[in-house]
C-alpha positions as CSV (number, residue, x, y, z in Angstrom):
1,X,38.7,-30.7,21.4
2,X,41.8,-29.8,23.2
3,X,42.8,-26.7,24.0
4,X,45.5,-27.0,21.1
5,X,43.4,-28.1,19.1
6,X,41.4,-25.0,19.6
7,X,44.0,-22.8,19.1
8,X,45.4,-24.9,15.7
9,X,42.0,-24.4,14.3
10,X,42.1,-20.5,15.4
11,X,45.4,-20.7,13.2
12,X,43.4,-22.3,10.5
13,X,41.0,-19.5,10.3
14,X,43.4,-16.6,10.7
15,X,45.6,-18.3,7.9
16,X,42.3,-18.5,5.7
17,X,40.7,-15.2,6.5
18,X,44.6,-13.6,5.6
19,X,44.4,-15.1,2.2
20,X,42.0,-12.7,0.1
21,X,44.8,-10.0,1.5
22,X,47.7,-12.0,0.3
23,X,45.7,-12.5,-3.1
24,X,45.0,-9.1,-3.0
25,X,48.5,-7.6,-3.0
26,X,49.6,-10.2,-4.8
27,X,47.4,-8.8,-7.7
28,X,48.4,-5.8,-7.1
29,X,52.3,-6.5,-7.2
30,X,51.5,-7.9,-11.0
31,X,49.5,-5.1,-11.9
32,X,46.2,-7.6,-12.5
33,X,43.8,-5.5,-10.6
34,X,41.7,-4.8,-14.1
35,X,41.0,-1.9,-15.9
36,X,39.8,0.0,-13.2
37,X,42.5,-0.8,-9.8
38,X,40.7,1.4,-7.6
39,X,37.1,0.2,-8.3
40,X,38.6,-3.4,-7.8
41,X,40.4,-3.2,-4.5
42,X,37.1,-0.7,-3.3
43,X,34.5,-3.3,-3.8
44,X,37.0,-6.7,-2.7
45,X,37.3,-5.0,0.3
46,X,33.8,-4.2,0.6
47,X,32.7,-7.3,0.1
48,X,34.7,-9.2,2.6
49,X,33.8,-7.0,5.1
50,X,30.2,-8.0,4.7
51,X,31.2,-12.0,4.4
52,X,33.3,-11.7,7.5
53,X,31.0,-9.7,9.6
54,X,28.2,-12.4,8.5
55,X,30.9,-15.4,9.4
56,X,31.4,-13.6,13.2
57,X,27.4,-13.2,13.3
58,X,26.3,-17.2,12.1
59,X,29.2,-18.4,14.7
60,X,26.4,-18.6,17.0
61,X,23.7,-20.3,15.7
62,X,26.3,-22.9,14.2
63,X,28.1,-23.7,17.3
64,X,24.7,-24.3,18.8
65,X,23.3,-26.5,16.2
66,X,26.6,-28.4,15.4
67,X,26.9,-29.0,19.2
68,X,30.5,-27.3,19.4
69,X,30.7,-24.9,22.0
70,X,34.7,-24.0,20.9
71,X,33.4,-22.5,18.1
72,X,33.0,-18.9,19.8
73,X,36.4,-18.8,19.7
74,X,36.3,-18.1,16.2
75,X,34.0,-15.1,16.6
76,X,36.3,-12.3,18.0
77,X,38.6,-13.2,15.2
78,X,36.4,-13.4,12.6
79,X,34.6,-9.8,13.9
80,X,38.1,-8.7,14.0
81,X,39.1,-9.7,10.2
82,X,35.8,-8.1,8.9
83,X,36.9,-4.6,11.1
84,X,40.4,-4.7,9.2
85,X,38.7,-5.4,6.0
86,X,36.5,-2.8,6.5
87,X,39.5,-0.4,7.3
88,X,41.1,-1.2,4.1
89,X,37.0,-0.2,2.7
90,X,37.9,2.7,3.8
91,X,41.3,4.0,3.6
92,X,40.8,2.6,-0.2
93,X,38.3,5.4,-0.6
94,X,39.7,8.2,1.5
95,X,43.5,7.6,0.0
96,X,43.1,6.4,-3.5
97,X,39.8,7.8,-4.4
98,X,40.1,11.5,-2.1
99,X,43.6,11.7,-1.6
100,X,42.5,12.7,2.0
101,X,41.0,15.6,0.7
102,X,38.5,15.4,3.6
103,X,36.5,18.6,2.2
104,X,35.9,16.4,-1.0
105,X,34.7,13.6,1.9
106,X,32.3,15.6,3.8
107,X,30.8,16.8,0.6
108,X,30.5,13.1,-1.3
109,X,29.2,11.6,2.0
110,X,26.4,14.2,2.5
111,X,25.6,14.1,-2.1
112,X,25.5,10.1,-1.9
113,X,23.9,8.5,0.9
114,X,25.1,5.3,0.3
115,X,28.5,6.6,1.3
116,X,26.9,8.0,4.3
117,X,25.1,4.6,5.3
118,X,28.8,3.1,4.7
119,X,30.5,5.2,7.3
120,X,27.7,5.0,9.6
121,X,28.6,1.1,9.7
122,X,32.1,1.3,9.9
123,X,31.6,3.8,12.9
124,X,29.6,1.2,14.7
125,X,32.4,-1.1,13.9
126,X,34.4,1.1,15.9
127,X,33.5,0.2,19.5
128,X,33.0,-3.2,18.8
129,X,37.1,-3.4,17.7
130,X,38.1,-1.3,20.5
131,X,36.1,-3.3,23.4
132,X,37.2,-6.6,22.0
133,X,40.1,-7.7,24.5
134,X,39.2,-9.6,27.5
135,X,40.4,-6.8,29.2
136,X,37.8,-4.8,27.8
137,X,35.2,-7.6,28.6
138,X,36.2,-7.4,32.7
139,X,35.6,-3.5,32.5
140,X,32.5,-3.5,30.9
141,X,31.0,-6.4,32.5
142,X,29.8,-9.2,30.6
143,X,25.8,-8.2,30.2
144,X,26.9,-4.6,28.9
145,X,29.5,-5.7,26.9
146,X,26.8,-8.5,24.6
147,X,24.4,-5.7,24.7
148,X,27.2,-3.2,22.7
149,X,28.6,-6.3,20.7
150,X,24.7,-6.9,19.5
151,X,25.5,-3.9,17.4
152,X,27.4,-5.8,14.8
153,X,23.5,-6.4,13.3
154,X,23.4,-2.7,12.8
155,X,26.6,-2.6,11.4
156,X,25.7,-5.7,9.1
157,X,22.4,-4.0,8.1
158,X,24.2,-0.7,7.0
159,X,26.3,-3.1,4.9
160,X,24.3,-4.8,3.2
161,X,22.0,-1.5,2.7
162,X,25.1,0.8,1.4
163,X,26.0,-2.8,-0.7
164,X,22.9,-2.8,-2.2
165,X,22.8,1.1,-2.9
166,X,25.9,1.0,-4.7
167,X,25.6,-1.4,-7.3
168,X,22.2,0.1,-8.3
169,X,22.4,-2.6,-11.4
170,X,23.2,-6.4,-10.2
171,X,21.7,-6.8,-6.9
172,X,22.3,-10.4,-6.6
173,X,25.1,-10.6,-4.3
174,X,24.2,-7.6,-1.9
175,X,20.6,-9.4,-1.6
176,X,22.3,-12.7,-0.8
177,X,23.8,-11.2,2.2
178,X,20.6,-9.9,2.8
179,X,18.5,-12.9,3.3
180,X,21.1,-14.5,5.0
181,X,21.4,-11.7,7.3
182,X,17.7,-12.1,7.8
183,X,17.8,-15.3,9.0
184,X,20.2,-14.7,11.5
185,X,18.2,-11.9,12.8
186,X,15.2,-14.3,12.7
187,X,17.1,-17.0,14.4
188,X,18.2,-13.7,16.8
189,X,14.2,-13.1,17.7
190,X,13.7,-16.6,18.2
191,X,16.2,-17.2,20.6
192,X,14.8,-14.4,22.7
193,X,11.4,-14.5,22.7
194,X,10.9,-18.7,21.8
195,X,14.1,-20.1,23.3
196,X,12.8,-23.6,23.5
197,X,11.5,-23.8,20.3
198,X,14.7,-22.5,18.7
199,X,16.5,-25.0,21.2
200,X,14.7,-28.1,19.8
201,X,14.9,-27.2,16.0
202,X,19.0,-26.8,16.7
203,X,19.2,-29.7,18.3
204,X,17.4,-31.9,15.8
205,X,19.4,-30.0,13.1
206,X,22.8,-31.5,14.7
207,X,21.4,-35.3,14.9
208,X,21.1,-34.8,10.9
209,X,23.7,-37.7,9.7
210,X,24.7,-36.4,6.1
């Protein structure tokens, strides 16, 4: 891969990862958001916060097993996109649902925990954004910076957790994230502690001829 051809596929992604926006306000522009426009945007955006946080978090393990170390240059973006979804999480609740009425806030996050658990992993989202520039990277030094960044597991965790908590009824999707989650936090422990075992099992992975 050339270095274009790195940065055409970054287009690729940021194209693809702008799409359920477009679709979104698209939707909205045609008044075809469903009975109920605020539940529908709240959860969309919910959702694809979760999907691209996972996406940033399985960059790893794929570019290791598909033997394509460009691929971490999909990760920032990726991290990014699931930061801006989660944004539009949130300003969907605090604007359409509270009017900003942050009394009305305060009081619904400490009645339903689930809400709670939701800002707690937006807040941990938070750094992660702001330090994401290479700027920030050369400030913070590169071990300190992938100790903060390992935080996006606790901000997936809360996800999937406040996911999970909210749809009380259908669990399907919000366990799906779950297990997958899991396995990247089992592929996580693996790395660390059996390094060479994890090393072998990626590597016979990527001679798999489909």
């Amino acid at each position: 891969m050339t270095k274009q051809d790195v940065q055409f596929s970054k287009l690729v992604v940021f194209i693809n990862s702008a799409v359920p926006l477009t679709l979104l306000l698209w939707d909205w522009s045609r008044h075809q958001l469903g009975a109920n426009p605020l539940e529908y945007v709240t959860h969309t955006t919910g959702t694809l916060t979760l999907l691209f946080l996972i996406l940033s978090l399985a960059v790893t393990p794929l570019r290791k097993a598909l033997g394509l170390p460009w691929l971490i240059q999909w990760r920032r973006m990726l991290g990014l996109f699931a930061f801006f979804y989660g944004c539009l999480h949130l300003l969907a609740y605090t604007w359409f649902d509270k009017f900003f009425a942050f009394g009305a806030i305060v009081q619904d996050v400490l009645k339903r925990p689930y809400i709670a658990i939701g800002m707690f992993g937006w807040l941990v989202l938070l750094p992660l954004a702001i330090t994401s520039t290479n700027a920030m990277v050369k400030r913070l030094g590169g071990k300190r910076w992938n100790q903060l960044h390992r935080l996006a597991y606790v901000a997936a965790v809360a996800g999937v957790v406040h996911y999970y908590m909210l749809v009380k009824a259908d669990v399907r999707k919000p366990v799906l994230f779950g297990a997958v989650l899991l396995l990247l936090l089992a592929y996580r422990l693996a790395n660390k502690y059996w390094p060479a075992l994890t090393e072998r099992r990626l590597a016979k992975a990527s001679t798999i001829k489909y």
